[in-house]
DRENDO-1510 file (C-alpha; in Angstrom, 1 decimal, always signed):
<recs>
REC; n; res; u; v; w
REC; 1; UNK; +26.0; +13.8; +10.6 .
REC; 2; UNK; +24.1; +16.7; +11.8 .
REC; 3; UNK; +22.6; +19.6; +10.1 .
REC; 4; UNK; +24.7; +23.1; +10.4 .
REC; 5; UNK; +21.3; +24.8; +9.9 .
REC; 6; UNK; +18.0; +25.7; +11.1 .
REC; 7; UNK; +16.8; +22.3; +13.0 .
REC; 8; UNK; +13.4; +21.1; +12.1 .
REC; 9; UNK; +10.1; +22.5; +13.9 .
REC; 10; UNK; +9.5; +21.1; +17.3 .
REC; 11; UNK; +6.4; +19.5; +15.7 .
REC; 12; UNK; +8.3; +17.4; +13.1 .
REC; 13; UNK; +9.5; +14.3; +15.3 .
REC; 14; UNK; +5.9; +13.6; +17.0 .
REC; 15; UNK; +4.2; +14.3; +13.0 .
REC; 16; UNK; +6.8; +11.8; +11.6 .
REC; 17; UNK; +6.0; +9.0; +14.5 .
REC; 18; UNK; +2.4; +9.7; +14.1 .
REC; 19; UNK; +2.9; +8.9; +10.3 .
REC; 20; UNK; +5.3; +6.0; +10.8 .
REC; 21; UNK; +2.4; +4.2; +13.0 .
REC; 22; UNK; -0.2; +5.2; +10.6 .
REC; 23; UNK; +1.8; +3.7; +8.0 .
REC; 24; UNK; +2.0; +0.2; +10.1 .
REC; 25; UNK; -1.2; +0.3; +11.1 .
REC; 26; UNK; -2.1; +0.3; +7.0 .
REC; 27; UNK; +0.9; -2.0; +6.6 .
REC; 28; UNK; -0.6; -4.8; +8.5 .
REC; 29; UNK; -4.4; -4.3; +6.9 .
REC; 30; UNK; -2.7; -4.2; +3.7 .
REC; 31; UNK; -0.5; -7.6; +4.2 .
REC; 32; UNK; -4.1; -9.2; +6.0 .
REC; 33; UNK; -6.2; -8.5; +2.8 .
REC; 34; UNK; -3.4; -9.4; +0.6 .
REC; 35; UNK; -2.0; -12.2; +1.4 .
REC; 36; UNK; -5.0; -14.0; +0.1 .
REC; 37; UNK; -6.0; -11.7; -2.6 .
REC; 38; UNK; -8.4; -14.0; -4.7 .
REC; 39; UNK; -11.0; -14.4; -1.9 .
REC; 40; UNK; -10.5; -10.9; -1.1 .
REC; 41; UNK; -11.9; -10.2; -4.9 .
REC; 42; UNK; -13.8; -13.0; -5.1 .
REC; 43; UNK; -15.8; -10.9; -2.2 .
REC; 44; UNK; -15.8; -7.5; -3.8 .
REC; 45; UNK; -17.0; -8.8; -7.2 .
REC; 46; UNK; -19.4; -11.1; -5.9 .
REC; 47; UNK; -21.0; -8.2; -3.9 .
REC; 48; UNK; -21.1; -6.0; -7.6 .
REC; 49; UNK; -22.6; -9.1; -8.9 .
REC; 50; UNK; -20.0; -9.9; -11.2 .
REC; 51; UNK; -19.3; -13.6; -9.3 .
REC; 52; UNK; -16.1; -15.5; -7.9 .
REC; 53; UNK; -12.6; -14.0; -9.3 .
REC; 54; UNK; -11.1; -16.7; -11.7 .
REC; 55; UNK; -7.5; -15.9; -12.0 .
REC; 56; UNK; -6.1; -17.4; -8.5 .
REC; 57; UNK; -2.8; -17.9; -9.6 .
REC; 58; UNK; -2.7; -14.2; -10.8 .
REC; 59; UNK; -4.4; -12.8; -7.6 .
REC; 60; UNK; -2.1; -15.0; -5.4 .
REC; 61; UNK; +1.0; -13.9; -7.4 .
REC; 62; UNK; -0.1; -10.0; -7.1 .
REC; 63; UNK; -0.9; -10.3; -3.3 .
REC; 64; UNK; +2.3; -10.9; -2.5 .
REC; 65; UNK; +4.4; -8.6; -4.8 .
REC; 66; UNK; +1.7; -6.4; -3.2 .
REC; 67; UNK; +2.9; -8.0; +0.2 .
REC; 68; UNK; +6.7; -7.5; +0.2 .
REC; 69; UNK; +6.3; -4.0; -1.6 .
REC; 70; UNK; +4.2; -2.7; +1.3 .
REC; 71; UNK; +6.3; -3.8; +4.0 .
REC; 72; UNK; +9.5; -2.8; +1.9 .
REC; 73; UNK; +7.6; +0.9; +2.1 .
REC; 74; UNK; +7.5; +0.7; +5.8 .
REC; 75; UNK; +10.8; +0.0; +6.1 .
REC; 76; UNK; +12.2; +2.3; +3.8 .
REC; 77; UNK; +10.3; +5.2; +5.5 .
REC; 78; UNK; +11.3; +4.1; +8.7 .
REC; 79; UNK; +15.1; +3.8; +7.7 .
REC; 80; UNK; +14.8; +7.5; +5.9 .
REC; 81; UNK; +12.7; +9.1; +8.6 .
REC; 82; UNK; +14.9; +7.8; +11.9 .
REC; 83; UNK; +18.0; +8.8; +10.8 .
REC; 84; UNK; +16.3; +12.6; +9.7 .
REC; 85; UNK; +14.4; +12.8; +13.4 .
REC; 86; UNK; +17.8; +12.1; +14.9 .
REC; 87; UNK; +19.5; +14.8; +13.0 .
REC; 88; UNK; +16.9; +17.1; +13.9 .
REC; 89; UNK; +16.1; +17.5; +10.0 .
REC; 90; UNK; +12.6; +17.9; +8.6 .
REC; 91; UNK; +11.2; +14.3; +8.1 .
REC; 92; UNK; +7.8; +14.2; +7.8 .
REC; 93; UNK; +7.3; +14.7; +4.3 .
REC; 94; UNK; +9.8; +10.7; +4.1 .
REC; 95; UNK; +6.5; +8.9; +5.1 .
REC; 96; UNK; +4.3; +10.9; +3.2 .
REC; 97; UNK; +6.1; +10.0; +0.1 .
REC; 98; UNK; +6.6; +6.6; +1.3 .
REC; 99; UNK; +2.3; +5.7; +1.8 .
REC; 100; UNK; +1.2; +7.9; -1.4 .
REC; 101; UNK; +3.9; +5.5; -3.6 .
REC; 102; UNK; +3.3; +2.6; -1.7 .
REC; 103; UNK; -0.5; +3.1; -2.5 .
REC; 104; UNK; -0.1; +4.5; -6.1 .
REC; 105; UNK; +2.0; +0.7; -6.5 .
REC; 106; UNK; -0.8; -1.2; -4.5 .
REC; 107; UNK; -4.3; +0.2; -6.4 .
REC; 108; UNK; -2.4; -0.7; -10.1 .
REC; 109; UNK; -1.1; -3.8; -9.2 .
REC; 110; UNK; -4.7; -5.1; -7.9 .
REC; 111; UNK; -6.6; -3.2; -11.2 .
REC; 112; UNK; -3.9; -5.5; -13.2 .
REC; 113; UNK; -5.1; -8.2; -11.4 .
REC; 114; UNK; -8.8; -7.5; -12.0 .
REC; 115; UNK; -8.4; -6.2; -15.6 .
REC; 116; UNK; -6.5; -9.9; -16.0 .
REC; 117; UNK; -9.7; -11.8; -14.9 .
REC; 118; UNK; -11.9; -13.0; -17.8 .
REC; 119; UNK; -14.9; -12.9; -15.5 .
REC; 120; UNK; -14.6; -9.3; -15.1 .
REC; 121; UNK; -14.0; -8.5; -18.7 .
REC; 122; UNK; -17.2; -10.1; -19.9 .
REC; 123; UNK; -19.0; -8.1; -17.0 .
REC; 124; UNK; -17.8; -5.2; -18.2 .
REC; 125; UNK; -18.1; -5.9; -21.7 .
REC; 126; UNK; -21.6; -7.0; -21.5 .
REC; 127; UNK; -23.1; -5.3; -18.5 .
REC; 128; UNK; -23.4; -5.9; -15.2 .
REC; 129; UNK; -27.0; -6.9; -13.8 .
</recs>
């Protein structure tokens, strides 16, 4: 159903598209580095000298969650933004939202997944060298 009002700005549609593909290109780089989480932080801590993440079960367990809720982002700003950019309606603010909750949701569910790593906790607890 389309808007009675003023339609959106003629930059709106290519900002939104420009946002939707920003947000797939993170998608995938998201899905690549989480699908196997564990190595992924068994990388970053080694590197802060902290050695191998412990908690695989955990890590594998967040990747995933992490997994599913990023692409479940995509297509939820996708299936808000299309409908808005065929209406003529302001839409680029639907992505927006869409990548700053998606990657609120991503960064605590990995710290979870560190702070659960015993590993980490005694770096932290006793300093790192």
């Amino acid at each position: 159903m389309a808007r009675t009002g003023r339609p959106a700005p003629a930059w709106d549609a290519p900002v939104t598209v420009g946002l939707l593909l920003w947000g797939l290109y993170s998608t995938v780089q998201t899905v690549a580095q989480a699908r196997d989480l564990p190595a992924a932080l068994s990388e970053a801590l080694g590197a802060q000298g902290i050695g191998p993440y412990t908690q695989t079960g955990v890590g594998t367990a967040v990747g995933w969650i992490v997994v599913v809720e990023a692409v479940a982002s995509l297509a939820v700003a996708i299936g808000f933004s299309v409908p808005r950019i065929r209406d003529h309606r302001l839409a680029f603010w639907v992505p927006l939202v869409a990548g700053l909750v998606s990657g609120f949701v991503t960064v605590l569910l990995i710290s979870l997944a560190v702070l659960l790593d015993p590993a980490y906790l005694a770096a932290v607890e006793h300093g790192v060298r």
